[in-house]
N, C-alpha and C positions, 0 to 999 in steps of 0.2 A: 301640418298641412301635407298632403299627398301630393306627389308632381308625379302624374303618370307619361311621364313622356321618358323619351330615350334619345339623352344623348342631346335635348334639344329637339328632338322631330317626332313626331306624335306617334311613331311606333320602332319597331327594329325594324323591317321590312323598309320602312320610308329612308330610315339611318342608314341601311346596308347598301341602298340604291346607290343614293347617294354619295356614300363612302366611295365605293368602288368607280366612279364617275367622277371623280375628285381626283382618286388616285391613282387612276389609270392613266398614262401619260396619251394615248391614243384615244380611250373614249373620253378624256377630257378634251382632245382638240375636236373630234368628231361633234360633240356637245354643244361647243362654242360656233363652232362652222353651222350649225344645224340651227341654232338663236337667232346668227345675226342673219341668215334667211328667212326662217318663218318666223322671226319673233312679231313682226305686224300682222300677218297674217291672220285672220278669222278663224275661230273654230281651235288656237293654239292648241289649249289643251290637250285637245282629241289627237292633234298632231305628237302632243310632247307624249303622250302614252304609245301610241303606235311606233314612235322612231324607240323610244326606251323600249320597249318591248322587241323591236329588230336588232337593238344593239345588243341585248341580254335576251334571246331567246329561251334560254332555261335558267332564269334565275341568275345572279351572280354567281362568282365561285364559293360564295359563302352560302346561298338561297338555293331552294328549287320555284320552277316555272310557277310551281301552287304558294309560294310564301308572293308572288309580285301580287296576287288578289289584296293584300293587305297594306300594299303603297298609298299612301296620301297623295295624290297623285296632283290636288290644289298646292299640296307644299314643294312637290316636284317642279309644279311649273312657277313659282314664284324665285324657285334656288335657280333654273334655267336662265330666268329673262335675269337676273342677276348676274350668272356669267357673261352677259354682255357690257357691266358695268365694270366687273373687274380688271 
């Protein structure tokens, strides 16, 4: 059986996002602060790309600006509204 996923997250790009947002100690409270605002909010997702994309304007320190095209960006916003449970 082939498990094409990384790490758990259905590519490197979505892993690296989220790594780096995990283990950031500031983009992890920015993260959390930015949820439990918009997390009712309409339209989340479109929000949860836009703020990720202001907080990593060129990629993480591991990515560039052109590897964020390859974000899963439904498993973004699912690991987001999650930081509010933790």
């Amino acid at each position: 059986m082939n498990d094409n996923t990384y790490n758990g997250w259905s590519n490197w790009a979505t892993w690296n996002l989220v790594l780096w947002t995990d283990n950031d100690e500031g983009a992890y409270r920015r993260a959390r602060r930015f949820v439990s605002w918009a997390g009712e909010l309409a339209g989340f997702n479109q929000k949860c790309r836009i703020f990720m994309r202001e907080m990593w304007p060129d990629g993480t320190p591991d990515m560039t600006h052109d590897d964020m095209r390859d974000v899963n960006w439904d498993e973004v916003e699912k690991y987001m509204l999650e930081l509010v449970e933790a």
